[in-house]
PAZA-45107 format. One record per residue (C-alpha): residue in one letter; x, y, z; residue number from 1. Coordinates in nm, 3 decimals. Layout:
<pts>
<'A', <X, Y, Z>, NUM>,
...
</pts>
This chain:
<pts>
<'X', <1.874, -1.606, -2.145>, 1>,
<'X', <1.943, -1.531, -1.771>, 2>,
<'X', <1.998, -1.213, -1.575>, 3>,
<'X', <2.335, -1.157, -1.364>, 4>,
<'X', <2.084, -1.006, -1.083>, 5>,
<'X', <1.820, -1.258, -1.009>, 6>,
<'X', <1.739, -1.033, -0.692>, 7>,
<'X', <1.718, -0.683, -0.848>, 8>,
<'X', <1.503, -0.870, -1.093>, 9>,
<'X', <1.245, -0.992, -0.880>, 10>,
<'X', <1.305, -0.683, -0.641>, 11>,
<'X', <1.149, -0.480, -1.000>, 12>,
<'X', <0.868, -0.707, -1.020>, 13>,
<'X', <0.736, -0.640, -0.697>, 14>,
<'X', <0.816, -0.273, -0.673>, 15>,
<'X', <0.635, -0.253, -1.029>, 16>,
<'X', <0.355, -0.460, -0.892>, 17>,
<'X', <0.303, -0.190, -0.562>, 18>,
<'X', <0.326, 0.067, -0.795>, 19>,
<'X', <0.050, -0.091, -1.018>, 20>,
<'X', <-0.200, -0.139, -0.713>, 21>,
<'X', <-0.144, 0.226, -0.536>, 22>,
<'X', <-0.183, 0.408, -0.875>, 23>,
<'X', <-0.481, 0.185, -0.966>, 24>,
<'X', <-0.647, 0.195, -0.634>, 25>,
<'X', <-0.565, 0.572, -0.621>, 26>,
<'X', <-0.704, 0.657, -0.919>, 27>,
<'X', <-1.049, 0.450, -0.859>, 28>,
<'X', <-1.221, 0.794, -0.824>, 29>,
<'X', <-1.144, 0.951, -1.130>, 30>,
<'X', <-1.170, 0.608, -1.312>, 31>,
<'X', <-1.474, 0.601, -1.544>, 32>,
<'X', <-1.785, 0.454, -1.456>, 33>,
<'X', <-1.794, 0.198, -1.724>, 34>,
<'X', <-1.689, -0.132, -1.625>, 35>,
<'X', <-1.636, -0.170, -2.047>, 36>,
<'X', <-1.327, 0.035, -1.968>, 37>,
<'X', <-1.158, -0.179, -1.716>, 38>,
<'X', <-1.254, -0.487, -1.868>, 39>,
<'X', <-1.054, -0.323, -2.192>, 40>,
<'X', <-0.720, -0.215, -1.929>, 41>,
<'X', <-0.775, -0.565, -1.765>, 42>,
<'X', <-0.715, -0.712, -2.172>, 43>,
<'X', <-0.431, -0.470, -2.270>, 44>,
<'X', <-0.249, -0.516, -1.915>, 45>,
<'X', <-0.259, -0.934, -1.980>, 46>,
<'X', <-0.197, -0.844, -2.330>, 47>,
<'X', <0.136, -0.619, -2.207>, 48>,
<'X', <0.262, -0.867, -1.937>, 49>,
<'X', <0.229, -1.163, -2.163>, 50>,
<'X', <0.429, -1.013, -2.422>, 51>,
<'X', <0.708, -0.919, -2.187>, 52>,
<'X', <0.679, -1.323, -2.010>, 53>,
<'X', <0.672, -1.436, -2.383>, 54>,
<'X', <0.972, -1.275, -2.548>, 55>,
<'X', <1.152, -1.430, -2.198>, 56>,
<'X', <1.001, -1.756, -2.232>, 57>,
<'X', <1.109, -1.795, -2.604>, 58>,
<'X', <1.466, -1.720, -2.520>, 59>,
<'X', <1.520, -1.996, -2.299>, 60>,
<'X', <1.320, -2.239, -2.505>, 61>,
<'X', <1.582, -2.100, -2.790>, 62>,
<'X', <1.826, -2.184, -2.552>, 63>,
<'X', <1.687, -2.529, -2.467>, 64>,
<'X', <1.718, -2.626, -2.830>, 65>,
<'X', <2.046, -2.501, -2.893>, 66>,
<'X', <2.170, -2.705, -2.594>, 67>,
<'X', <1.937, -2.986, -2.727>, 68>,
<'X', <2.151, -2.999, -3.026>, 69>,
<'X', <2.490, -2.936, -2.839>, 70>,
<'X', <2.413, -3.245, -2.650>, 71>,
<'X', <2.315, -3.462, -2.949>, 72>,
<'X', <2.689, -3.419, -3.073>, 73>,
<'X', <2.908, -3.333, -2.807>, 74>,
<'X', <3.156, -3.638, -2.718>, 75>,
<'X', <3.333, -3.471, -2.459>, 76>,
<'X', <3.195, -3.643, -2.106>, 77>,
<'X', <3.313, -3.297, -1.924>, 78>,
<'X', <3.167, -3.122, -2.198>, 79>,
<'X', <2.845, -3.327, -2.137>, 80>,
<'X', <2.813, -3.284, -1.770>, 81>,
<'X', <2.889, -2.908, -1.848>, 82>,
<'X', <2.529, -2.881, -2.109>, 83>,
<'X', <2.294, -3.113, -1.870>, 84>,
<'X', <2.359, -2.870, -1.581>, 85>,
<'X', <2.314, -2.548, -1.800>, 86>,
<'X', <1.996, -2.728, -1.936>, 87>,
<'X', <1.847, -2.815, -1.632>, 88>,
<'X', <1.931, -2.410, -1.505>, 89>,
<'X', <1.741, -2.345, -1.792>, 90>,
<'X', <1.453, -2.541, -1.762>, 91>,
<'X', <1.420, -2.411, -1.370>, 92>,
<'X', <1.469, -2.026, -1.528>, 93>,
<'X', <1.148, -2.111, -1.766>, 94>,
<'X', <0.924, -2.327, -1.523>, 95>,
<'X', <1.012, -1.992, -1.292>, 96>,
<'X', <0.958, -1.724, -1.546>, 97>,
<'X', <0.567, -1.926, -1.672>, 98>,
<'X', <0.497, -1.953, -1.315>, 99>,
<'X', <0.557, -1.577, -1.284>, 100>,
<'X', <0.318, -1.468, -1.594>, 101>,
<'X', <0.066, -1.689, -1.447>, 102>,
<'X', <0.151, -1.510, -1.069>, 103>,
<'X', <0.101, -1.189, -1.270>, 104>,
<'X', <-0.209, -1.238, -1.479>, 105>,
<'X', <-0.341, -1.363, -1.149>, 106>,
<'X', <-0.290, -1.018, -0.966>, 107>,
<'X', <-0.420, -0.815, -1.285>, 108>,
<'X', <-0.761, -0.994, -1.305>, 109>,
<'X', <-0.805, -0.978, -0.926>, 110>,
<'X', <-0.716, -0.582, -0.911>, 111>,
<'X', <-0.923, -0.553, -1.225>, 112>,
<'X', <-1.233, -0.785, -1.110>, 113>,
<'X', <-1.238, -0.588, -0.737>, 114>,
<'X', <-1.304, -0.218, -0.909>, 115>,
<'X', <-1.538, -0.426, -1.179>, 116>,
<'X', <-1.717, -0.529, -0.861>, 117>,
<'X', <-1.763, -0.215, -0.717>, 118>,
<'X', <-1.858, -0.027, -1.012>, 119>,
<'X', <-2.155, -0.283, -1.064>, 120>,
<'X', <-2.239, -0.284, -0.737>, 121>,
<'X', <-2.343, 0.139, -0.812>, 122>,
<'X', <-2.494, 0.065, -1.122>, 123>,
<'X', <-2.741, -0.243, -0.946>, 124>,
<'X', <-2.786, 0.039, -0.633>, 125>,
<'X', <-2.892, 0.234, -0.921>, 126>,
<'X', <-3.140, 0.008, -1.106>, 127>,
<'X', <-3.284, -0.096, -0.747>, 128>,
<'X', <-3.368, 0.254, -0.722>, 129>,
<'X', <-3.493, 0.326, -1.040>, 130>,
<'X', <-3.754, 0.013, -0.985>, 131>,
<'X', <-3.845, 0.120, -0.678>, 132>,
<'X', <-3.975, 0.482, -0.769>, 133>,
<'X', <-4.168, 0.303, -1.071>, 134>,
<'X', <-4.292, 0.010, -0.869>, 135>,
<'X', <-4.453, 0.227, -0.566>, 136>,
<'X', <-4.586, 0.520, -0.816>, 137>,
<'X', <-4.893, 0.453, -0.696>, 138>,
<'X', <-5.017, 0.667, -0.954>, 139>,
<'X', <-5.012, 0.368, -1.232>, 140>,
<'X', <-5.332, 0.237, -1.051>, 141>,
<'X', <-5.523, 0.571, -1.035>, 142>,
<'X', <-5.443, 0.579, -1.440>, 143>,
<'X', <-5.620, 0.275, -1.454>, 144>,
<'X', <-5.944, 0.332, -1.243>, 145>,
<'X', <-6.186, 0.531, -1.324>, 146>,
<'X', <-6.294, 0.619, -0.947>, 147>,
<'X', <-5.960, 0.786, -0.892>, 148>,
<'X', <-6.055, 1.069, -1.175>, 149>,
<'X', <-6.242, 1.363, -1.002>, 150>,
<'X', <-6.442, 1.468, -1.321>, 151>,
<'X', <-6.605, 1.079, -1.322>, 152>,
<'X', <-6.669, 1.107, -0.915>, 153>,
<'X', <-6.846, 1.444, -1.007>, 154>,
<'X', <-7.079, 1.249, -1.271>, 155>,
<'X', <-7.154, 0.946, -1.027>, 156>,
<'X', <-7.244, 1.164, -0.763>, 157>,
<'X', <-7.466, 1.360, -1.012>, 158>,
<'X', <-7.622, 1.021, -1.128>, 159>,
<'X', <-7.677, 0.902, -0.766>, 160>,
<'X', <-7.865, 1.169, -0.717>, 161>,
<'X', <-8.080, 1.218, -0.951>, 162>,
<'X', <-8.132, 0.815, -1.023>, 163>,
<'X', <-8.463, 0.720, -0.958>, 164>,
<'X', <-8.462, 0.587, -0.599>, 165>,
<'X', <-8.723, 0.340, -0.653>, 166>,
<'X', <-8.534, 0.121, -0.896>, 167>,
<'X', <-8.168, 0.152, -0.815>, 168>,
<'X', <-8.001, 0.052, -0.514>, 169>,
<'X', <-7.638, 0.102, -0.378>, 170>,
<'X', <-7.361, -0.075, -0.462>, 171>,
<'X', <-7.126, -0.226, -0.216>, 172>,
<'X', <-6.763, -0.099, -0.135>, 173>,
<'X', <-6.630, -0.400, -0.295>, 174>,
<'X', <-6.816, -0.371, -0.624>, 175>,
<'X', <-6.834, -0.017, -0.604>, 176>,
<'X', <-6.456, 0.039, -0.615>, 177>,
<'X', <-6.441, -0.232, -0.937>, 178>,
<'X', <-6.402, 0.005, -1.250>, 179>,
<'X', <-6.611, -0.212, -1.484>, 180>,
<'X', <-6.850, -0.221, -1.233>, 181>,
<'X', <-6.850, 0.091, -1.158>, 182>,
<'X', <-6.885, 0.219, -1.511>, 183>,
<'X', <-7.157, -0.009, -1.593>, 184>,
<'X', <-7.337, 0.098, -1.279>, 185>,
<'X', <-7.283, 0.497, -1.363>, 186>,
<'X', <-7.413, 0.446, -1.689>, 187>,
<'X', <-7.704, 0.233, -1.617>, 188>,
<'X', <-7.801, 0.480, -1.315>, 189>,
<'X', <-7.750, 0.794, -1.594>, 190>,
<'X', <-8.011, 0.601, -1.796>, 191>,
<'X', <-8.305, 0.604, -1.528>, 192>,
<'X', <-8.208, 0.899, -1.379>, 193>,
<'X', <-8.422, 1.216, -1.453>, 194>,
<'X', <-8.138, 1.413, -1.629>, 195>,
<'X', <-8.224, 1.507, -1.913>, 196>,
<'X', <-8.086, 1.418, -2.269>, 197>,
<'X', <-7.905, 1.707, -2.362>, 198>,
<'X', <-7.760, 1.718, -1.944>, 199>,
<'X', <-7.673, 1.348, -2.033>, 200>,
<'X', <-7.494, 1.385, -2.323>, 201>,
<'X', <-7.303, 1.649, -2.163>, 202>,
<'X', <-7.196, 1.498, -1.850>, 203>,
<'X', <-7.079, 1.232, -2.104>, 204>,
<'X', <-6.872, 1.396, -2.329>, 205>,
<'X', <-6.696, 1.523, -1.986>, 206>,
<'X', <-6.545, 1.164, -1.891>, 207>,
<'X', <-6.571, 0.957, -2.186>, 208>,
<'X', <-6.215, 0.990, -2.282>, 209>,
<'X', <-6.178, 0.904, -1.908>, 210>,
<'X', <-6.370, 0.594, -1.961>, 211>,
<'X', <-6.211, 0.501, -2.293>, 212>,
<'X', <-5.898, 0.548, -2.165>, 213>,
<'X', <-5.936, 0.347, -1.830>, 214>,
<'X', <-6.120, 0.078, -1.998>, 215>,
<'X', <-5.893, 0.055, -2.254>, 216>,
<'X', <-5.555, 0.029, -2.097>, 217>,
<'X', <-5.670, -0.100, -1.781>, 218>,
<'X', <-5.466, -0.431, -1.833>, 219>,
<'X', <-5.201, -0.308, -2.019>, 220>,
<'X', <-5.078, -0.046, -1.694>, 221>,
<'X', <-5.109, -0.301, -1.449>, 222>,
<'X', <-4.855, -0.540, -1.679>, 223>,
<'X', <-4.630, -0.255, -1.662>, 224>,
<'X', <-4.710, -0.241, -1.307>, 225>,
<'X', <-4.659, -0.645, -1.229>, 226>,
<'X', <-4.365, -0.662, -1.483>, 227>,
<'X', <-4.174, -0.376, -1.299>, 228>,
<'X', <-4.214, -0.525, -0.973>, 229>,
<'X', <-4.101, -0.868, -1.105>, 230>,
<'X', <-3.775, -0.685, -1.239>, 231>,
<'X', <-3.712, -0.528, -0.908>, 232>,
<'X', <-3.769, -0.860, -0.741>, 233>,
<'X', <-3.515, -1.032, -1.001>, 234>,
<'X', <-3.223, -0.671, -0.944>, 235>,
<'X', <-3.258, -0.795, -0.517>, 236>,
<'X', <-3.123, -1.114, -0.663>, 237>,
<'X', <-2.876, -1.010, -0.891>, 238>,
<'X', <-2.765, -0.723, -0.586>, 239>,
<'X', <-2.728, -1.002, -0.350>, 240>,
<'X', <-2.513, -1.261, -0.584>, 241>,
<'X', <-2.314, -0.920, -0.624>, 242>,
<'X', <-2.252, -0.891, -0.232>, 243>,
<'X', <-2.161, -1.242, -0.208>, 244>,
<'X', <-1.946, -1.239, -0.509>, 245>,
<'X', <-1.780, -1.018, -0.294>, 246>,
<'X', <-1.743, -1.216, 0.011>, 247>,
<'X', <-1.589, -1.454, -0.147>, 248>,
<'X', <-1.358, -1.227, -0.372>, 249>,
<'X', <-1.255, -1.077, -0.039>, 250>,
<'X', <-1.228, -1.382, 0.193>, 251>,
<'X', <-0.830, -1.488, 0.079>, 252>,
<'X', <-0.694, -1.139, 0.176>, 253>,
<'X', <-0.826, -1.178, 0.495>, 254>,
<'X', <-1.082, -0.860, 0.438>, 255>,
<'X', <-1.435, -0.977, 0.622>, 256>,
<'X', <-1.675, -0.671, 0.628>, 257>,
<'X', <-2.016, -0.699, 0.399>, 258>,
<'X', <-1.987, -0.511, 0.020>, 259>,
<'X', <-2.231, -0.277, 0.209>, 260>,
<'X', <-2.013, -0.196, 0.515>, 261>,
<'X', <-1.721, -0.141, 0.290>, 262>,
<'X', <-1.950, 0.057, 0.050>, 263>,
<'X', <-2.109, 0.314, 0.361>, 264>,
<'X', <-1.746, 0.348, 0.515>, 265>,
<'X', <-1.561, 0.395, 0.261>, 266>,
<'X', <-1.334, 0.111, 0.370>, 267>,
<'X', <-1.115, 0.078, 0.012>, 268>,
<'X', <-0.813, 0.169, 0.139>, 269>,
<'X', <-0.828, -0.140, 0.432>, 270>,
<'X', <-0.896, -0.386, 0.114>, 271>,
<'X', <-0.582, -0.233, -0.013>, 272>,
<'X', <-0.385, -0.312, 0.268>, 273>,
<'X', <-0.503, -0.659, 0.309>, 274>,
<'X', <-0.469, -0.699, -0.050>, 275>,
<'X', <-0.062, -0.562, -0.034>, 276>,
<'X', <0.005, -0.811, 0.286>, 277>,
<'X', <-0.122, -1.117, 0.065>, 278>,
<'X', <0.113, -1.019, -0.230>, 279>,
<'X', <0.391, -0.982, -0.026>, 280>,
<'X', <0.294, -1.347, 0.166>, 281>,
<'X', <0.232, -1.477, -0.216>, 282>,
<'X', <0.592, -1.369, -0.295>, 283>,
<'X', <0.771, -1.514, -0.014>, 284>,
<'X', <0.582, -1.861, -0.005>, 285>,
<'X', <0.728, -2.158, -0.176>, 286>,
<'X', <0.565, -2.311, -0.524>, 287>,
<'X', <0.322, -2.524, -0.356>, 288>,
<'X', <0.157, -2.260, -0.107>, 289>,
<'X', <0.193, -1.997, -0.402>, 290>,
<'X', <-0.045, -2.189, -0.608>, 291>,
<'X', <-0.266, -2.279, -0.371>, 292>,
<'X', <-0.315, -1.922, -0.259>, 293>,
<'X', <-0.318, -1.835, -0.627>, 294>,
<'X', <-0.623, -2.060, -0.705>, 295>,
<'X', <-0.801, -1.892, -0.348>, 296>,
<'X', <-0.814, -1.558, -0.607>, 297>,
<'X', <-0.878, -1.723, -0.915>, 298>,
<'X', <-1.175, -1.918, -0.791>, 299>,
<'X', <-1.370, -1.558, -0.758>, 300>,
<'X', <-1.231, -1.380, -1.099>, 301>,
<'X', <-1.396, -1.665, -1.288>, 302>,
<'X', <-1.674, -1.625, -1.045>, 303>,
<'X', <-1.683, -1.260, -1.142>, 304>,
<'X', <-1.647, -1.324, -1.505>, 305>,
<'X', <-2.001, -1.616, -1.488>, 306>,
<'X', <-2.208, -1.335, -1.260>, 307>,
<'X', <-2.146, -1.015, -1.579>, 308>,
<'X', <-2.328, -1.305, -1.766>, 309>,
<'X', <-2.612, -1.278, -1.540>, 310>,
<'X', <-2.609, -0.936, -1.537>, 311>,
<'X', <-2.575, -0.876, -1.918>, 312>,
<'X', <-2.897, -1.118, -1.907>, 313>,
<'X', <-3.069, -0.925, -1.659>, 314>,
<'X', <-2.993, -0.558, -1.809>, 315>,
<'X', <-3.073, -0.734, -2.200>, 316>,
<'X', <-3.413, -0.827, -2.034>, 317>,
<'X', <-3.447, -0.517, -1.829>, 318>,
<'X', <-3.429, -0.324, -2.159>, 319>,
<'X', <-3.674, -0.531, -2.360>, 320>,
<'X', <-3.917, -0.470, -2.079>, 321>,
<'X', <-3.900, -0.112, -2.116>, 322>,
<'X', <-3.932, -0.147, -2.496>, 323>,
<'X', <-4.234, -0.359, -2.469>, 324>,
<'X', <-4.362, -0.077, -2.181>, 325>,
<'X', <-4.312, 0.215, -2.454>, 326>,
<'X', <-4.501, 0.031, -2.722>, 327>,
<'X', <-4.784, -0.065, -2.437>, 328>,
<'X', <-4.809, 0.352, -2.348>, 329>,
<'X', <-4.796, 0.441, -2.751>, 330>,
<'X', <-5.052, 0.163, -2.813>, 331>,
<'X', <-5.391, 0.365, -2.693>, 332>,
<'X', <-5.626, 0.426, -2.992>, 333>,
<'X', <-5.760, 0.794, -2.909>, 334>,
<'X', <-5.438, 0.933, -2.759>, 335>,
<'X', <-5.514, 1.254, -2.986>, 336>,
<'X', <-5.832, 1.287, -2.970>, 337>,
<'X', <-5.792, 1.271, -2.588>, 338>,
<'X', <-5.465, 1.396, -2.509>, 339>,
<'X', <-5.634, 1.699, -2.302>, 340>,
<'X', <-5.797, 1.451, -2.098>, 341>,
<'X', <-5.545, 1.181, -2.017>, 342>,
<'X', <-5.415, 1.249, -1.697>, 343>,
<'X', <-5.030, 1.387, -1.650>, 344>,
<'X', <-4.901, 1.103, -1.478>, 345>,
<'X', <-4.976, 0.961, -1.799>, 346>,
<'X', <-4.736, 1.164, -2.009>, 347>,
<'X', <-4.516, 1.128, -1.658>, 348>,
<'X', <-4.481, 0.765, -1.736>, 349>,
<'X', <-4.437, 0.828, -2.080>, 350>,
<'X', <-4.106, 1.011, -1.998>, 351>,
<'X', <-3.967, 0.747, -1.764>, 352>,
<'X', <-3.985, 0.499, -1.925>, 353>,
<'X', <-3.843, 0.674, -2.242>, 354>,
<'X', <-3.550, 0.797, -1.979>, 355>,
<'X', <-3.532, 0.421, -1.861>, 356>,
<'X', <-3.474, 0.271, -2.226>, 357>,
<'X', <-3.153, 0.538, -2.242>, 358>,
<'X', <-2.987, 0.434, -1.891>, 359>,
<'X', <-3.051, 0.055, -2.039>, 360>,
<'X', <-2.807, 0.145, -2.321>, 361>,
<'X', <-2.552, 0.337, -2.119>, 362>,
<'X', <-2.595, 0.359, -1.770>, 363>,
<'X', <-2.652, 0.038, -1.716>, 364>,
<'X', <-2.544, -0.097, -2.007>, 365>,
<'X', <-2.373, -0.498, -2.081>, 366>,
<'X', <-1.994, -0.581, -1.999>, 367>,
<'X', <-1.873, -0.659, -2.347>, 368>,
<'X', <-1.634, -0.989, -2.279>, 369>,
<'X', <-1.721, -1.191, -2.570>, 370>,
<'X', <-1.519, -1.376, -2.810>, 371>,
<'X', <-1.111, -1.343, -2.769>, 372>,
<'X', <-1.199, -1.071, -2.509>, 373>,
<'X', <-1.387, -1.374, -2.279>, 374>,
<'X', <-1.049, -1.621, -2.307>, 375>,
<'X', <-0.805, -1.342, -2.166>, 376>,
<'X', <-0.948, -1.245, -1.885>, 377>,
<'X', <-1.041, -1.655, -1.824>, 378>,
<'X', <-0.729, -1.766, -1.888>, 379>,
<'X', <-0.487, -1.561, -1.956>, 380>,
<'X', <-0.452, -1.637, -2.382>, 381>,
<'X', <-0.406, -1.404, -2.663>, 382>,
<'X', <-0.309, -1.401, -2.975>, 383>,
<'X', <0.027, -1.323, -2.874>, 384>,
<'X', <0.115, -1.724, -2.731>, 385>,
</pts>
């Protein structure tokens, strides 16, 4: 099967191929967020051009065997001569039209993997923001101490003064800032002092679900607290595998600015260009500089494909923190009979981390390339060869 215009042919291919990168690169903007989506176009576009390289492919290996078996009993030397040249034109047409699907699979993963790239590279912006407003709300270690509550300063004071002076004595800034300590110390003091009983039961019932509360889930916030900052720690290192990723996703084309730079300037339209210049150097070289430039963009796509399994790790994780976090805040004995008393940054907390379970699951959500899904983008295979 062979075309009577080998130029317009290969003319289409590349004016397809421009078209292809303007109206994806275009159309980034109004793209969805979800890197699920592209990773499904990326699948259906190798699907597409494999089908079209495939029903090609199979004509000339139709054609092979029917010369095969022309050749087998054909007695005529001219007749011969005639068959070995049309099968070796043959064979070049195939060897050319599987080095063009692989040429074209090539370019789809690499325009597909580049707006993957920079959709991730929002959503780990995101998260690094997200764990930064958790991680500094300094508020998760006034929950958990006793001395930050203004109704239990109120009743230490009290107890200071009215302890008897004789027999107690002032604690240190060091101990006196420990909550056990502290709480031992205030209700020790309360015990000497010269309130009396019905003034001590009173000032009591005014911070013990401060007390219970502090005492109770004292370790439990500052796990939450640890365990965030540990996840923000581990998002700097999955942002800055992301920004090398791109480096090296970026370095065939000739493009050399940081993901950064290009992120704060906008600068998607120069990657374009120096994307369009290396197709149309791809196209011109000859077989052995074609597939040498080919693997410079492959090496990165699979590169691309092992760092979403990072990431999938990192957001699976990420998520079953938060779940553990929710069942940590839920976990406190007397929430009713306290709820009054428990301070809002409490409930606060409560919210976020409620809010953070949801972006887990769709904001932030896995890149779904399991299975058949994982082989296509990889290498190209469906169930179509």
């Amino acid at each position: 099967m062979t075309t009577k215009y080998p130029f317009f042919g290969q003319f289409a291919r590349l004016l397809g191929l421009f078209f292809c990168l303007n109206s994806l690169w275009f159309s980034a903007k109004e793209k969805s967020d979800d890197p699920n989506v592209l990773v499904d176009e990326m699948v259906k576009e190798i699907r597409s051009t494999t089908e079209f390289h495939a029903f090609r492919i199979n004509a000339y290996h139709g054609n092979l065997t029917q010369i095969n078996s022309q050749l087998a009993t054909e007695t005529s030397a001219k007749k011969q001569v005639q068959l070995l040249v049309a099968k070796d034109k043959t064979r070049d047409l195939l060897n050319k039209e599987m080095a063009d699907l692989s040429d074209d699979i090539s370019k789809i993963r690499y325009l597909k993997g580049l707006q993957i790239i920079k959709i991730l590279y929002e959503k780990v912006l995101g998260l690094d923001h997200h764990f930064s407003s958790v991680k500094t709300f300094s508020e998760i270690s006034k929950i958990a101490n006793p001395n930050q509550y203004p109704e239990f300063e109120k009743v230490k004071e009290l107890v200071k003064n009215k302890k008897d002076k004789k027999s107690g004595f002032d604690l240190n800034a060091v101990l006196g800032s420990n909550p056990l300590v502290s709480v031992v110390n205030t209700f020790t003091g309360m015990l000497v002092s010269s309130l009396s009983k019905e003034e001590k039961e009173s000032e009591l019932q005014k911070v013990d679900c401060i007390i219970d509360f502090t005492l109770r889930m004292q370790n439990d916030l500052n796990t939450i607290y640890f365990e965030t900052a540990f996840l923000q720690k581990s998002n700097e290192t999955i942002k800055s595998d992301l920004e090398l990723l791109f480096k090296d996703f970026v370095k065939p084309i000739g493009y050399e600015k940081s993901m950064k730079e290009c992120r704060d300037n906008d600068d998607w339209d120069q990657v374009k260009d120096k994307l369009e210049t290396y197709l149309q150097t791809l196209a011109k070289s000859d077989n052995i500089k074609k597939r040498k430039m080919q693997i410079e963009v492959e090496f990165p796509i699979d590169r691309l494909v092992q760092y979403i399994g990072t990431y999938n790790n990192f957001i699976n994780s990420g998520e079953q923190f938060y779940q553990k976090f929710n069942i940590i805040l839920n976990s406190y004995e007397n929430q009713k009979q306290c709820e009054s008393k428990l301070p809002i940054e409490y409930t606060k907390l409560k919210a976020d981390i409620t809010v953070a379970i949801d972006k887990f699951n769709t904001a932030y959500k896995p890149v779904e390339i399991n299975g058949s899904k994982m082989k296509e983008i990889l290498y190209g295979l469906n169930e179509y060869q």
